[in-house]
C-alpha positions in Angstrom: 14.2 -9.5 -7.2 14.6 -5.7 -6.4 16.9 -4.6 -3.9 16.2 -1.3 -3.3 19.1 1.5 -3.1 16.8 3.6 -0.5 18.8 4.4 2.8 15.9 4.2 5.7 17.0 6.3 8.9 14.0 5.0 10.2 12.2 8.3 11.8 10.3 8.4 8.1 6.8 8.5 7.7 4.2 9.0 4.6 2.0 11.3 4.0 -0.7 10.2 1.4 -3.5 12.6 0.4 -6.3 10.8 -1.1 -9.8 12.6 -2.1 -11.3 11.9 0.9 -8.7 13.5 3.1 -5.2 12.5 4.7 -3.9 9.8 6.1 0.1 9.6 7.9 1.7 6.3 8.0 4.6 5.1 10.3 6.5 2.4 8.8 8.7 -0.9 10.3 12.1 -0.7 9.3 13.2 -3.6 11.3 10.8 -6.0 10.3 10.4 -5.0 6.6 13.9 -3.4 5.4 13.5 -3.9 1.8 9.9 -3.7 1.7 10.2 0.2 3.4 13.0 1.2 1.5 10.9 0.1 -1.6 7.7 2.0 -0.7 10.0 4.9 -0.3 11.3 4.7 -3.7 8.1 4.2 -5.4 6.8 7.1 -3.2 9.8 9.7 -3.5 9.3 9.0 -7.6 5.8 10.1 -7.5 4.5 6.3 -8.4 1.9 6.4 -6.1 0.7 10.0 -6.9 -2.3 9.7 -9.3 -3.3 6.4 -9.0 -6.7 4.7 -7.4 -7.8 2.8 -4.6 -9.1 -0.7 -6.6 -10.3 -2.8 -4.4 -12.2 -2.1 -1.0 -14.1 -4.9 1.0 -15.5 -3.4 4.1 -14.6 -4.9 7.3 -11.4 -6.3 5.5 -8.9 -4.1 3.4 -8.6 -1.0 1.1 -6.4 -2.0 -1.3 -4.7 0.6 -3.8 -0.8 1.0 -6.0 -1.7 0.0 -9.2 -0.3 1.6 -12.0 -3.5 0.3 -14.5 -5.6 2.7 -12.7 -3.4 5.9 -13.3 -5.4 6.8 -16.6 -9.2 4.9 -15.3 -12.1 7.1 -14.5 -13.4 5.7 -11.1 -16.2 4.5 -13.0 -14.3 2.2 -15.4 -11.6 1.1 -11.7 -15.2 0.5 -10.2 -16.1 -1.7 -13.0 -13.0 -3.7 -12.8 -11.6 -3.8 -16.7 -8.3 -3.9 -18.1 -6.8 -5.3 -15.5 -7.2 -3.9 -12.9 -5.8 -5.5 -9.7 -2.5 -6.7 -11.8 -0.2 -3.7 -12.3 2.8 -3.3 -10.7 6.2 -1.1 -11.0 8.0 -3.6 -13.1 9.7 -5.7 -10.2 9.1 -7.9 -7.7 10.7 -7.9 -4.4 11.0 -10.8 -2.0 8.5 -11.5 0.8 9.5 -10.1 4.4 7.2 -11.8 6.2 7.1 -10.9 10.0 5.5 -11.5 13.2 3.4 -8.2 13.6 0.0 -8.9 13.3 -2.7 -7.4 11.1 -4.5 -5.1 12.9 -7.0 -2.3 11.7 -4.6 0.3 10.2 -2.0 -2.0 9.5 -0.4 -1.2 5.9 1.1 -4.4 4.1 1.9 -5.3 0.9 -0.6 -7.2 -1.5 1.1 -9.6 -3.7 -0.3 -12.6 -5.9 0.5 -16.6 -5.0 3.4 -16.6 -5.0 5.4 -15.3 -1.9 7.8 -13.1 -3.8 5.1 -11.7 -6.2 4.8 -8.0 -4.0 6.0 -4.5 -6.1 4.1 -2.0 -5.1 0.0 -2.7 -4.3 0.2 -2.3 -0.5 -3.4 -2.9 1.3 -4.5 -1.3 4.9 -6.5 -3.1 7.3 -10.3 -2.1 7.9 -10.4 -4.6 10.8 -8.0 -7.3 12.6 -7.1 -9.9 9.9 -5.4 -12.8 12.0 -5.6 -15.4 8.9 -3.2 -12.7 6.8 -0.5 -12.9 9.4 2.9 -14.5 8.5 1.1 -14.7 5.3 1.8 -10.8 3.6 4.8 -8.6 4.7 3.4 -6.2 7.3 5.7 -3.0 7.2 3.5 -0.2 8.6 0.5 1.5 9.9 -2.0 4.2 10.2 -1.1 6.6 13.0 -3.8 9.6 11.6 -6.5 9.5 9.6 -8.1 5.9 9.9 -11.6 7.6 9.9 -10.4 8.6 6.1 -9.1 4.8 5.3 -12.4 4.2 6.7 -14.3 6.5 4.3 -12.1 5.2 1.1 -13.9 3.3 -1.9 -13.5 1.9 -5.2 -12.0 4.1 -7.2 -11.2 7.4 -4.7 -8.0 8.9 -5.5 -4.2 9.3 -4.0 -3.8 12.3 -4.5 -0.1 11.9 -3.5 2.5 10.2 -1.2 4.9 12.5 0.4 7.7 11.3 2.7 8.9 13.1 5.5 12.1 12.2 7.2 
């Protein structure tokens, strides 16, 4: 399980350009140490910079951190292929499951069956999710630019992640 070397001050925030504007994320420390410190690794490496928003279901989540799309044309993340949906940085980190609730603009981390299964999709709530709760680590949320999470589809790009401390 990764244990990420990342010291969180805690006044951090993300700044993630995508092609349909910017978005500023605040994140939850306290409730999601590892899971933070993580995201800020991934972020401050450039991980995230490049890659596509794969999965969006209005009224739910918009869903995006997959390496697999780095190299897709929207067209072929759109269409679903080569994986898409299972890439990841090379580690899994252990759940950090909390009691915030999922909320629109709350930014958790997408993982597959099993609880510890989380590296670095993260989703963002289009609407309250109440089933997800105690269910996926919550460790942030939207605090500008919803109306852009709003506007985000298949295949739209993150431009780029920048932290600012």
């Amino acid at each position: 399980m990764h244990e990420s070397t990342v010291k969180v001050a805690g006044t951090e925030k993300a700044v993630m350009v995508t092609s349909k504007g910017t978005v500023t994320l605040e994140f939850y420390p306290d409730d999601a140490p590892n899971t933070v410190a993580s995201f800020i690794e991934l972020a401050e490496s450039g991980f995230y910079d490049g890659l596509k928003f794969h999965r969006v279901i209005p009224g739910f989540v918009a869903q995006g951190g997959d390496p697999l799309t780095r190299d897709m044309s929207p067209q072929e993340v759109i269409a679903g292929g080569r994986g898409v949906g299972t890439g990841g940085p090379g580690w899994n980190q252990r759940a950090e499951f909390n009691s915030r609730p999922h909320e629109t603009g709350t930014l958790s981390m997408a993982r597959a069956q099993h609880p510890d299964s989380a590296g670095s999709q993260f989703y963002i709530c289009l609407a309250p999710q109440p089933a997800l709760n105690g269910q996926y680590t919550v460790f942030g949320r939207v605090v500008d630019g919803m109306d852009v999470v709003m506007d985000i589809a298949v295949g739209d790009l993150i431009e780029s992640v920048t932290i600012t401390r």
